[in-house]
DOBAGU-126972 format. One record per residue (C-alpha): residue in one letter; y negated, z negated, x negated. Coordinates in steps of 0.1 Angstrom, whole numbers, plus 2048, in hexadecimal, padded with zeros to 3 digits. Layout:
N
AYZX
...
This chain:
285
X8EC831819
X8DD84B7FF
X8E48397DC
X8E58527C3
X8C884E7AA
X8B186A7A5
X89E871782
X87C860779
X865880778
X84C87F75E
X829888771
X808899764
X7EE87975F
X7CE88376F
X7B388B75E
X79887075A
X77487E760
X758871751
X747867774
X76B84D778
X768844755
X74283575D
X752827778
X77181776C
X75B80C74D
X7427F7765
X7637E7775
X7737DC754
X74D7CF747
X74B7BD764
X76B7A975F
X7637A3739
X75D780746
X773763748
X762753764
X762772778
X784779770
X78E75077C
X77A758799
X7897757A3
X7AF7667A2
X7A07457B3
X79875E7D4
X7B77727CF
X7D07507D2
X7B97447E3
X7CD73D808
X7B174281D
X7A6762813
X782757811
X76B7387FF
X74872E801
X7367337E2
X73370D7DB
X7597097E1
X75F7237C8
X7477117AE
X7566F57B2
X77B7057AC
X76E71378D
X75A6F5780
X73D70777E
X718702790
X7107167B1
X6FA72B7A1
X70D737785
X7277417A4
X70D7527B5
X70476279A
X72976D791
X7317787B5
X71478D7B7
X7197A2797
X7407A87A6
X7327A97CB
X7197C97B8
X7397E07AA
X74D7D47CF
X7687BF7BE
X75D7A27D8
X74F7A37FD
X73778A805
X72F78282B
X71576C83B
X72774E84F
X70A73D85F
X6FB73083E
X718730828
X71D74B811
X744759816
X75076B7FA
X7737797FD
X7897947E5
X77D7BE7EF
X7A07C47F9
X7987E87E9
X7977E07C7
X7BB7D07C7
X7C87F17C4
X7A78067B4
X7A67E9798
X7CF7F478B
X7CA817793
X7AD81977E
X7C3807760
X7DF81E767
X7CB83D765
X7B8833743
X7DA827731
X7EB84973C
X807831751
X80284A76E
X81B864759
X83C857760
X84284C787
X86283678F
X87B8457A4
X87F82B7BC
X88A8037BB
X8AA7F87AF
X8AD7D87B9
X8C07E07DF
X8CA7BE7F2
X8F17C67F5
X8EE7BB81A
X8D37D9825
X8E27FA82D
X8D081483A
X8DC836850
X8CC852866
X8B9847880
X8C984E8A2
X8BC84A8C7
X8CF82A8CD
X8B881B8B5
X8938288C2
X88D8088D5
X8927EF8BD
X88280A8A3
X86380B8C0
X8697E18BD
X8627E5898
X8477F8899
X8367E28B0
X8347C989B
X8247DD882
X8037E889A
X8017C48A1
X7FB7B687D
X7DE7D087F
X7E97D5858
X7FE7F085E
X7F380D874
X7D3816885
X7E881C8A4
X7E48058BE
X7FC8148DC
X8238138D5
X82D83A8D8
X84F8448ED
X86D84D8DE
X87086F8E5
X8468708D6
X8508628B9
X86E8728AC
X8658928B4
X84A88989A
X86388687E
X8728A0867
X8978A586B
X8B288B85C
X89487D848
X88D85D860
X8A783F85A
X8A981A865
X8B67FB84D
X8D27E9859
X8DD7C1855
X8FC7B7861
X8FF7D587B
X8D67CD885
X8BB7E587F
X89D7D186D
X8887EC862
X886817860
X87482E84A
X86D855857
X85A874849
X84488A85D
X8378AB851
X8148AB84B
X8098CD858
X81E8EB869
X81290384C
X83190F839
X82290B81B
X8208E681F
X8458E282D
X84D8CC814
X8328B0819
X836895828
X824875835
X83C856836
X83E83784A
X850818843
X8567FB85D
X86C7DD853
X8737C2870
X8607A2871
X87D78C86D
X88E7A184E
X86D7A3836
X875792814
X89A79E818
X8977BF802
X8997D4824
X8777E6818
X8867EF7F7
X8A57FD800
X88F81381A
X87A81E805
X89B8277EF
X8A583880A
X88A84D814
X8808587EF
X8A78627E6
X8A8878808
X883886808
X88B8937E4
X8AF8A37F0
X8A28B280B
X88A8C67F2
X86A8B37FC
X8538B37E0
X83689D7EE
X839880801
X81486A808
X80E84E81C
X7EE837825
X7F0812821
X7D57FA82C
X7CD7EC805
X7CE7C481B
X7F77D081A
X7FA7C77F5
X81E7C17FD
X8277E4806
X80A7F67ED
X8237E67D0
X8477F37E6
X83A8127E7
X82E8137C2
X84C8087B8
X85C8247C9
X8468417B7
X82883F7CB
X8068417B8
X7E28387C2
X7D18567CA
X7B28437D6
X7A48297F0
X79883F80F
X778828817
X772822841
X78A839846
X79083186C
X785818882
X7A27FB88D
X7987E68AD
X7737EF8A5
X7737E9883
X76C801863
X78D7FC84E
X79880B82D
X7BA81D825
X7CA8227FF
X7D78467FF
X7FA8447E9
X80C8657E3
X82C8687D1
X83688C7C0
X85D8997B8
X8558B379D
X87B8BE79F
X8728D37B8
């Protein structure tokens, strides 16, 4: 397992144009509510993903045209998504705007200048090693999984073996180990066969079903960001469904940054979805 810590790198902020600071503006305006801001968390928490507008008023103890009235000013700069159910009026969180909101804070208070390194926090039980052909079918297991939440990949066929490793870059693609299992893997593969882009690369984490919530993410992500940067990659990027909060924050808490949310990017099982593009930079190189 790769545990030697590499430097926090201090990174260039971008520059904020005044076309995103009309945006961003309209977003913070918007939420210079209370009500909208209670409303907002009520959807967030709330465990069905979705409420009917007179649910929600009644949540926030307020009448059902005041909601209306709040929802549509939020559904207007898409922090909320409102679908017609038969007559009811559904109004659920724009997945979207869970990473665009913090992105937008980060930019305008500079935080995008200094990037972590990569979490800390490694479960002592979770090692990790080079991947090795012994471990492609439960890797193939794994990543199965994945296409079937229909959070994870736009795939929908599991590859073979020999497709997918000859996919990866070389000693870049490892698995996570408990107890002599492998619950999860991580890999690079090169983004283009231009020389001049040999050291980007798109990334792919996988962590078994039955291991998540045991730091086996984290100490991947450890991994892979540790052995990307000594093996003199200089850009690593990966695309997240933003309704995979759980891995948008892993990966920002391994360097990554929010680039921006690629709107109907691809279609999944007929459906327009979005990506959030996250790129992490090693400015050693």
């Amino acid at each position: 397992m790769t545990t030697a810590p590499v430097e926090t790198v201090s990174q260039a902020a971008p520059s904020l144009t005044k076309a995103d600071a009309e945006s961003y503006a309209e977003w913070f305006s918007v939420l210079a509510d209370p009500t909208r801001v209670r409303l907002l968390h009520t959807l967030s928490t709330s465990p069905t993903g979705a409420l009917r507008v007179g649910d929600l008023a009644t949540a926030l103890g307020i009448s059902q045209s005041t909601c209306s009235h709040h929802v549509e000013v939020l559904n207007k700069v898409g922090f909320v998504v409102v679908d017609k159910v038969g007559t009811a009026s559904m109004v659920s969180v724009n997945a979207a705007c869970c990473t665009g909101l913090p992105h937008a804070a980060d930019v305008v208070m500079g935080a995008l200048s200094a990037q972590p390194c990569c979490p800390t926090d490694l479960p002592s039980d979770v090692t990790t090693r080079l991947v090795e052909d012994r471990d492609m079918e439960t890797v193939l297991d794994i990543y199965s999984s994945g296409i079937a939440t229909r959070n994870a990949t736009f795939e929908t066929v599991v590859p073979t073996s020999d497709h997918m490793r000859s996919g990866w870059l070389p000693d870049l693609a490892w698995v996570a180990e408990i107890e002599g299992q492998v619950v999860g893997w991580t890999a690079v593969t090169p983004i283009s066969a231009r020389s001049c882009y040999s050291g980007v690369g798109e990334t792919s984490v996988y962590v078994a079903e039955s291991a998540r919530g045991q730091g086996v993410g984290k100490t991947l992500l450890h991994t892979q960001v540790n052995g990307a940067d000594g093996a003199g990659m200089w850009t690593l990027q990966t695309s997240i469904f933003p309704e995979n909060r759980a891995s948008l924050a892993l990966h920002h808490s391994a360097g990554y940054r929010t680039l921006a949310v690629r709107s109907r990017i691809a279609q999944l099982d007929g459906q327009w979805r979005d990506t959030v593009l996250l790129e992490r930079r090693n400015d050693l190189n």
